[in-house]
N, C-alpha and C positions, 0 to 999 in steps of 0.2 A: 600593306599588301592587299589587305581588303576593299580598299580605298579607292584604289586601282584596280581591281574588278567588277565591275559593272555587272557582269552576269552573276556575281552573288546577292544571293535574299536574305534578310534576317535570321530566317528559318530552316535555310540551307545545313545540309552535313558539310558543306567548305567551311562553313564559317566555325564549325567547332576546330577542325584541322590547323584552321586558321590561327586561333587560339593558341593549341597546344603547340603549334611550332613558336608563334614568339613565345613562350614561357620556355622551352628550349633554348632561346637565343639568349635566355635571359633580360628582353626588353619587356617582359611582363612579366610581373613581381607578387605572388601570392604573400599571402601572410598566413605562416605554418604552425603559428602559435595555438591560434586556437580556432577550432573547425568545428561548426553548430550547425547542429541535425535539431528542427522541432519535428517532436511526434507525440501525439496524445496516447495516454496509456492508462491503462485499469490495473492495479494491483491489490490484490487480497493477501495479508496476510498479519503477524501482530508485530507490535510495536517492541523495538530491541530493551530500548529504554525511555522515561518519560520526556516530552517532548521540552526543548528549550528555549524560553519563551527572551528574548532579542530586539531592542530597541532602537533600530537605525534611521540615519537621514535619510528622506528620499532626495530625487534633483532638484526641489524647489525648499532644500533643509527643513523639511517638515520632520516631523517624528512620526515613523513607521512602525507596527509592531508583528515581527517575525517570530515565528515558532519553527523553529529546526528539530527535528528526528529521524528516525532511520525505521523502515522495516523489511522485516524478513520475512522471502516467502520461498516456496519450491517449485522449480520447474517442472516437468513432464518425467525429468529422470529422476526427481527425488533429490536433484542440486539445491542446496541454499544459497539463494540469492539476495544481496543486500541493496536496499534501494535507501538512498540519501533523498530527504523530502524538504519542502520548504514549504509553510503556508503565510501568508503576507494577509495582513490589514483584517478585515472581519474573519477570512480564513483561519487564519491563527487565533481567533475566540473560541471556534467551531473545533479545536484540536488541543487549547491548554488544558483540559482534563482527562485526557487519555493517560494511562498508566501503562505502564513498562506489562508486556504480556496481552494487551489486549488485541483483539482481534477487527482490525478494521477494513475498508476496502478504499482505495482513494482510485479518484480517477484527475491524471493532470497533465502537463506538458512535459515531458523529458527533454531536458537541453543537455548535449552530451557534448565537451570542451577538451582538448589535448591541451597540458599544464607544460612547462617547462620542459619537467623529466620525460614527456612523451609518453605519459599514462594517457590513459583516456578515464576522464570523471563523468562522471552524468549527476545531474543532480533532478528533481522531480517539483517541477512549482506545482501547488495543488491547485484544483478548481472547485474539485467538491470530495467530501471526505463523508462515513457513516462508520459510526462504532455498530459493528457486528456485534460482538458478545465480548463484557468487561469480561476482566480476570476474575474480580470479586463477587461476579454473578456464577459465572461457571464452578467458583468454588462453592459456594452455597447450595447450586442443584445437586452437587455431589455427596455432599454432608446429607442433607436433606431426604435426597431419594432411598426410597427402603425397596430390598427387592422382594419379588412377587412369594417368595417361599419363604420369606422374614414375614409378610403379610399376611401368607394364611395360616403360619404358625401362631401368630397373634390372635386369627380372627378364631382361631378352634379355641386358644387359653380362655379368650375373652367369654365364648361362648361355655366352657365349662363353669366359668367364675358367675353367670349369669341362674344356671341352672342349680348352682351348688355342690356341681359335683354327682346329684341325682343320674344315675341313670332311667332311660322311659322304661322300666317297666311299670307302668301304669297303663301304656297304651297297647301290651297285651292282655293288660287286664279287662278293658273296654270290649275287647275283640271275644 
């Protein structure tokens, strides 16, 4: 039908119409399996568990090596959301030492695929990945940190244990 009008452009709204009706007639045949949206994306948040580190062929049976993990982060309403990651070839160096809890940001491509059962999966190839703040760090500043009223009850004993306990009166004596 398109074929046969002349007066349509590549860029025409006929030609989408055009479209949709042979997929109605069923002379144009989609494929419902699986439906791929790329979108690049930023996510902050930490790591479910430590990442797993995966040695596949690529299409030329070379040996590949993949790091799969998951993180979790919150949307706007305080929803947890799980994001399925994948980091491929020097990626996956940049990501085998992360620990379960850490705190990272990745930014990558979301490719989002309908499976059989007609879920929808999305999974996240990384591009570039940055540990924010270990587990192991975060628990260290916390042990660590004294608060400000632990400190100057310190800084007063300290300052007694210096003087020996003396109180000044000597410097009414002066006076």
């Amino acid at each position: 039908e398109y074929m046969e009008n002349d007066t349509q452009g590549l860029l025409n709204d006929e030609f989408d119409y055009a479209i949709d009706n042979l997929k109605e007639q069923g002379l144009l045949k989609e494929d419902k399996t699986e439906t791929d949206r790329d979108d690049l994306i930023n996510i902050v948040g930490n790591l479910v568990k430590e990442p797993e580190m995966v040695e596949i062929r690529d299409n030329k049976n070379e040996s590949l090596q993949v790091a799969n993990f998951t993180i979790v982060s919150n949307d706007e309403n305080g929803k947890k959301n799980y994001h399925r990651c994948s980091a491929y070839a020097d990626k996956s160096k940049d990501v085998e030492n992360y620990k379960q809890g850490d705190f990272v940001k990745i930014f990558g491509q979301a490719k989002t695929t309908i499976g059989d059962d007609g879920k929808e999966y999305t999974n996240i190839r990384i591009l570039s990945s940055k540990l924010l703040k270990a587990k192991e760090q975060s628990k260290d500043k916390l042990e660590k940190k004294e608060s400000i009223l632990g400190a100057m009850k310190r800084f007063k004993e300290e300052g007694k244990e210096k003087s020996g306990g003396k109180s000044d009166k000597s410097r009414g004596n002066e006076r």
